[in-house]
C-alpha positions in Angstrom: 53.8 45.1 36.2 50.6 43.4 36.0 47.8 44.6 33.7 44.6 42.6 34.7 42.0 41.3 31.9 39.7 43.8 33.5 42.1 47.0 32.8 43.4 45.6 29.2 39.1 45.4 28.1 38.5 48.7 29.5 41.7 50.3 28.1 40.5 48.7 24.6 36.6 49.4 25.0 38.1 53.1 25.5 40.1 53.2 22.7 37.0 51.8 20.5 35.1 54.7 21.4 37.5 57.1 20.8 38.2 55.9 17.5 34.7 56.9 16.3 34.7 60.1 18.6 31.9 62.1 18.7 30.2 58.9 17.8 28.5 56.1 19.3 28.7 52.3 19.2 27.2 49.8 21.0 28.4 47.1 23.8 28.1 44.3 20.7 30.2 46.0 18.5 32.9 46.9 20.8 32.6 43.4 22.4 32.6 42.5 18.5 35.5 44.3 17.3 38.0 43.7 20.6 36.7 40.4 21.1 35.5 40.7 24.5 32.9 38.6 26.4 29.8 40.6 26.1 29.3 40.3 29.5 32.6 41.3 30.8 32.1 44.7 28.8 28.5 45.7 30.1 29.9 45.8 34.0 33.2 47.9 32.5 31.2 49.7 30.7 29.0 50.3 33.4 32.3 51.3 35.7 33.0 53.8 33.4 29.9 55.7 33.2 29.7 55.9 36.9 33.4 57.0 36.9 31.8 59.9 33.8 34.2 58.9 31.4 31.6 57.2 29.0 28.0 58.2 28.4 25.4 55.9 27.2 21.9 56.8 25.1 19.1 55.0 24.2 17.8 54.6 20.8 18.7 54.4 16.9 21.5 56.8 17.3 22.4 55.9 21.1 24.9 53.6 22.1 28.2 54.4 24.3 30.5 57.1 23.5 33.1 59.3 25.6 32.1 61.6 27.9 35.1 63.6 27.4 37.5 64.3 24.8 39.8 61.5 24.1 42.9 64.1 24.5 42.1 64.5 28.2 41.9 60.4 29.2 44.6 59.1 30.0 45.1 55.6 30.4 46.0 55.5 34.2 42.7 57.1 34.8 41.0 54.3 32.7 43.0 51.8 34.7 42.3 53.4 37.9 38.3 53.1 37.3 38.9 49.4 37.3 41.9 48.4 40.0 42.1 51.9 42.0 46.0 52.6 42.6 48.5 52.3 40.1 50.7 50.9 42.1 49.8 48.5 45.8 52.0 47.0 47.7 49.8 44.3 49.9 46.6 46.7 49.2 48.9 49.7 50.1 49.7 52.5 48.3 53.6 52.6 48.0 54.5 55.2 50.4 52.5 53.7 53.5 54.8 50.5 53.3 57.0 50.4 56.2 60.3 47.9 55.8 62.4 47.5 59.0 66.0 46.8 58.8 67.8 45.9 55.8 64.5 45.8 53.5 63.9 50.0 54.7 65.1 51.3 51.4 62.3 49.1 49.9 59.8 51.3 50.2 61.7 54.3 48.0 62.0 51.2 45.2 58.1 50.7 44.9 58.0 54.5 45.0 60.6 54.8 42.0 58.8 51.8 40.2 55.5 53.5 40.3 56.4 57.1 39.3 57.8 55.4 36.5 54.5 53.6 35.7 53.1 56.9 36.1 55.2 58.9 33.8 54.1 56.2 31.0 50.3 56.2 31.8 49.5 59.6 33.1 51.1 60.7 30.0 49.6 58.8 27.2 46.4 59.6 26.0 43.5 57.7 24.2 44.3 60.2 21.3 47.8 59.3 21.4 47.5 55.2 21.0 44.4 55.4 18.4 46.4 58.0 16.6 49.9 55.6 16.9 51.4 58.7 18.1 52.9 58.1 21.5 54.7 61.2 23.4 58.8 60.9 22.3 59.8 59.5 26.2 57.4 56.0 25.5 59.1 55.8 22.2 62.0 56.1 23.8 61.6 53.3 26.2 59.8 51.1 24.0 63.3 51.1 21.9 65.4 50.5 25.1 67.2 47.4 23.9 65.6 45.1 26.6 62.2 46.6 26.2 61.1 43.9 24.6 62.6 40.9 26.4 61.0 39.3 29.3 63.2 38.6 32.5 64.7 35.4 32.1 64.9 35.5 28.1 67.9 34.5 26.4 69.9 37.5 25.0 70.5 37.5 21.1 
């Protein structure tokens, strides 16, 4: 799993804004508070107007602010604003991959991975992280034993 700079600045410009839902802020007080580069955040911001999940308004009470309730984003479709699929495979989605001989199965194992990915980030909602409240299944994992070692970690 690879979460790109990119994604993680978008994910946390979204959760910002959701936190003061109906409210506003502006670029330099997400930027501010998340502690990303001011430029990075315009062009994500930017992303996700076009992709009409935030709205922007000039003037003393404008600044940036969902365009939808935070209970209806989920963070895969924040993600997929800024790196398309979920889950590639060479720039592929999963299920166009094509292994011959002993590698065939392959293709069902990036297939696996990524409904897994899914069933974490389709699932879990701005609402859900700014509120701490994740859906009983992501609890779940996150208190697998492993969860929380890196491949290649020494056991305790």
């Amino acid at each position: 799993m690879r979460i790109t700079a990119r994604v993680d600045y978008a994910i946390r410009a979204a959760l910002e804004l959701a936190a003061v839902a109906p409210g506003a802020l502006t670029a330099e007080k997400i930027a501010t508070a998340q502690g990303i580069p001011s430029r990075f955040l315009q062009a994500i911001l930017r992303d996700l107007q076009h992709a009409r999940l935030v709205s922007s308004q000039r003037g003393r009470e404008g600044g940036y602010r969902l365009a939808l309730p935070a209970d209806e984003i989920s963070l895969a479709r924040v993600m997929r604003v800024e790196q398309g699929f979920l889950a590639d495979v060479h720039g592929q989605r999963p299920e166009d991959v094509d292994y011959p001989g002993p590698a065939h199965a392959l293709g069902t194992v990036w297939v696996a991975a990524r409904a897994s990915y899914r069933r974490v980030l389709e699932e879990v909602t701005l609402a859900d992280v700014v509120a701490g409240k994740l859906p009983v299944h992501v609890t779940e994992l996150a208190e697998l034993e492993d969860a929380w070692r890196s491949f290649g970690d020494p056991p305790d």
